[in-house]
N, C-alpha and C positions, 0 to 999 in steps of 0.2 A: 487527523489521520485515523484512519479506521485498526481496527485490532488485527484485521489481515494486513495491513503494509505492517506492520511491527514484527506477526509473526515471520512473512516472505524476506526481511532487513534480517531479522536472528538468522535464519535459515544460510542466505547469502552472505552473512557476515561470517557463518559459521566456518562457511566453503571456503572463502576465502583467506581467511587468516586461520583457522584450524582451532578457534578458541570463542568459548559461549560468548553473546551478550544479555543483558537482561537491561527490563526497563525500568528505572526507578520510579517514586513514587511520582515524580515532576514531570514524569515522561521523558527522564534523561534518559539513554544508551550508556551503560557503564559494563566494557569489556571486563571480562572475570577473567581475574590469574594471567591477565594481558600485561608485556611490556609497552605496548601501546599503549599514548598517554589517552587520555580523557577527551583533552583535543582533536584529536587525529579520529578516535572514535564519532565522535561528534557531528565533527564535518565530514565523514561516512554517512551519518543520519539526515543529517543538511541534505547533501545530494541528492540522497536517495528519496526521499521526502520531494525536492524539486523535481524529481525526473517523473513521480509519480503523478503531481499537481498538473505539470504541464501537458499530462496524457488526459484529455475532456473530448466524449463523441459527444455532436450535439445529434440528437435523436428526429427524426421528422413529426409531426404533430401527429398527435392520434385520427386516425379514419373514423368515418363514420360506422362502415362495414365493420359486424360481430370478430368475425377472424381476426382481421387486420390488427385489431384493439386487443386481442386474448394474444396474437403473435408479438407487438408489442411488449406487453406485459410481461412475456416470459424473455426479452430478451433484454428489457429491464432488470429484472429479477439475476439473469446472469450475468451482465455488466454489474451488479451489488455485489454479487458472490465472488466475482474478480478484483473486486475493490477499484475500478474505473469509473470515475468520476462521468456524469450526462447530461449536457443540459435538455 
């Protein structure tokens, strides 16, 4: 998972229960100051992490035309900045 799905998981995790998470060294999810166990966080991360994997556009092959290949590229470039996986 890229460092943007973690930071968009904090963000909504944030929203949603009203209390930080941060990510451990292991790449765990560990609610701060949460009565939420560890678990429950967890599998918040699970999900989210699935829902993200299962969103892939597959991209059509590069043209030969200059444009086509530079428009390409930039909509490469913004599916990365979105953290959207491409084949």
């Amino acid at each position: 998972m890229t460092d943007k799905t973690q930071e968009e998981f904090e963000t909504w995790y944030e929203g949603v229960t009203g209390l930080p998470v941060e990510f451990n060294d292991a790449g765990i999810p560990v609610s701060i100051g949460s009565a939420l166990s560890e678990t429950v966080t967890m599998g918040m991360w699970v999900a989210w992490r699935a829902s993200r994997e299962s969103l892939c556009v597959e991209l059509p092959l590069a043209f030969s035309d200059e444009r086509a290949t530079t428009y390409l590229t930039r909509v490469t470039s913004a599916l990365d900045a979105a953290g959207v996986r491409y084949k």
